[in-house]
N, C-alpha and C positions, 0 to 999 in steps of 0.2 A: 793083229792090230789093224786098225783102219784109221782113212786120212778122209779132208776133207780138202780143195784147194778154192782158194777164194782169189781172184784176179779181179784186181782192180785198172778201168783206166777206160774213159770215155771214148776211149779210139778203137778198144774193142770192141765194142757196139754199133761204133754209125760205120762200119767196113774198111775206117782206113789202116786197121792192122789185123792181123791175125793172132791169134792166141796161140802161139805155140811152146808155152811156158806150162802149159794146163797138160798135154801131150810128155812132154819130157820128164817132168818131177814125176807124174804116173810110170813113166815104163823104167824109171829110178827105184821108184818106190816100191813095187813088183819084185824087182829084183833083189830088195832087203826084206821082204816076207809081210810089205805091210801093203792093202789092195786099198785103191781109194774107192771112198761108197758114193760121194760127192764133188762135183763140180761147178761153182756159181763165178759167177762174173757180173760184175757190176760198173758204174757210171762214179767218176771222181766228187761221190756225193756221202759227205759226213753221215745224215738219217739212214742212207743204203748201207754204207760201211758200217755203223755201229749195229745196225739190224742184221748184218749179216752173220758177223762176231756172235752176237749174244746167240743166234740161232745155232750156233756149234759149240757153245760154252758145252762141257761134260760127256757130247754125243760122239767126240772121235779122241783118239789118242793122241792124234799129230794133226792143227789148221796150219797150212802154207798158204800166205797170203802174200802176191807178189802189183809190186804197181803203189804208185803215191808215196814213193822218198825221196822224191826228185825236188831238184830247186825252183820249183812253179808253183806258182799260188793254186794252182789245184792239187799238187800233192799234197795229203790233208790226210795220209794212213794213220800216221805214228799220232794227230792229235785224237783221232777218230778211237785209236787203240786207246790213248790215254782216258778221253771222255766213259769207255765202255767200263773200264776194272778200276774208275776213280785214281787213278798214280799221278803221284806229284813228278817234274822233270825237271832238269836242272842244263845248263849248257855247260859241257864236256869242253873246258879252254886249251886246254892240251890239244884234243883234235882241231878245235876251231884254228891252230897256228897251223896244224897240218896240212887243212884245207886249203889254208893262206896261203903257206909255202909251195901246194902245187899251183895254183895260177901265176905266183911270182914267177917259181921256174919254166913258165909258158908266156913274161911279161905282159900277164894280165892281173888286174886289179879283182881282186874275189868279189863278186857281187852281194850285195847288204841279203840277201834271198837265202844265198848257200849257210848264212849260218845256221838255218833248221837242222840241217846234216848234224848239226853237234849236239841235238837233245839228246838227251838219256834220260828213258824213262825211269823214275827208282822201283827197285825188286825183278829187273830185267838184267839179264846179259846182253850184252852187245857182242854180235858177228862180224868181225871184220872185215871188209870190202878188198876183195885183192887188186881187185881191178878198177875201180872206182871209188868214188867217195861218199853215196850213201852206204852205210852200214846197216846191217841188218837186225834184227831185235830176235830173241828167245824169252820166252814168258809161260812157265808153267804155271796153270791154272787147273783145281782140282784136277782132274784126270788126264786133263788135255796139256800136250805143249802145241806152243803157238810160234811160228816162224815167220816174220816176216821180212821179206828179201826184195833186194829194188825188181823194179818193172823189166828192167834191160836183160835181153835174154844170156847175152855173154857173161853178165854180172851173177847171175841168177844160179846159172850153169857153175862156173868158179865155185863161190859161197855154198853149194848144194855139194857140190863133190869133195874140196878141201877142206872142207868144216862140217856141213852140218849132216851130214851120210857118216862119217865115219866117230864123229863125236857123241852124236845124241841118237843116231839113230840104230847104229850097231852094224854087225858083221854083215855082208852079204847073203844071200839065201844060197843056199846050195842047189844047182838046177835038179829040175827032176825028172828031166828028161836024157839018157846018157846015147 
């Protein structure tokens, strides 16, 4: 099996972060038997995001795209996702009270912004955020499943270990080295 990882997020580009999400999910992914053949990283821009997507439609087993589910008006993944495979979205009211309830219990007012956190795309599964409040998206598309998981490395890490390695991705590899 092969992977493809697509990072998103303008700060990976002009040097104010380092991509170490690109790193991790690979020496992850190795170790369940599946090698990644690709690496892209891109700028928090709809035309790059959806050119990127379409350019992995069918060619890998598994895209992991991490970056743009955050509450800023550049994070713009999940519309970039919706625009590429045409899915209609709906807001998730249920979580949108969840979201609510963590600022309350931090006596803060949830910003009019955080409600993007509650789209759902239709035909997608939602990944549960252990540690935060963007959620993550699953979307199998002919051959390919598509992962997409917030930016933040800690989040990332979580949702990859607790979910999505041991759900969809399967058993560990057995080393072959003793």
């Amino acid at each position: 099996m092969n992977a493809c990882i697509i990072t998103i997020g303008s700060e990976l580009l002009d040097g104010t972060r380092l991509d170490t999400n690109s790193q991790w999910i690979s020496e992850k992914l190795i170790n369940h038997g599946v090698l990644v053949n690709k690496i892209i990283s891109i700028r928090d821009d709809e035309l790059d995001i959806c050119d990127s997507i379409r350019e992995t439609i069918g060619k890998y087993s598994f895209i992991f795209i991490t970056g743009g589910l955050g509450p800023t008006h550049d994070d713009i993944t999940v519309e970039s996702f919706k625009k590429v495979f045409d899915l209609s979205s709906r807001i998730d009211s249920s979580y949108m009270q969840e979201i609510k309830q963590k600022f309350l219990d931090r006596n803060i007012e949830m910003p009019k912004i955080n409600q993007n956190q509650a789209i759902v795309l239709d035909g997608t599964d939602i990944i549960k955020n252990p540690i935060g409040t963007a959620r993550g998206i699953h979307y199998k598309y002919l051959k390919s499943s598509f992962f997409i998981m917030p930016g933040v490395p800690s989040e990332m890490y979580k949702m990859m270990e607790t979910i999505i390695l041991p759900r969809y991705i399967g058993v560990q590899a057995e080393s072959k080295c003793r």
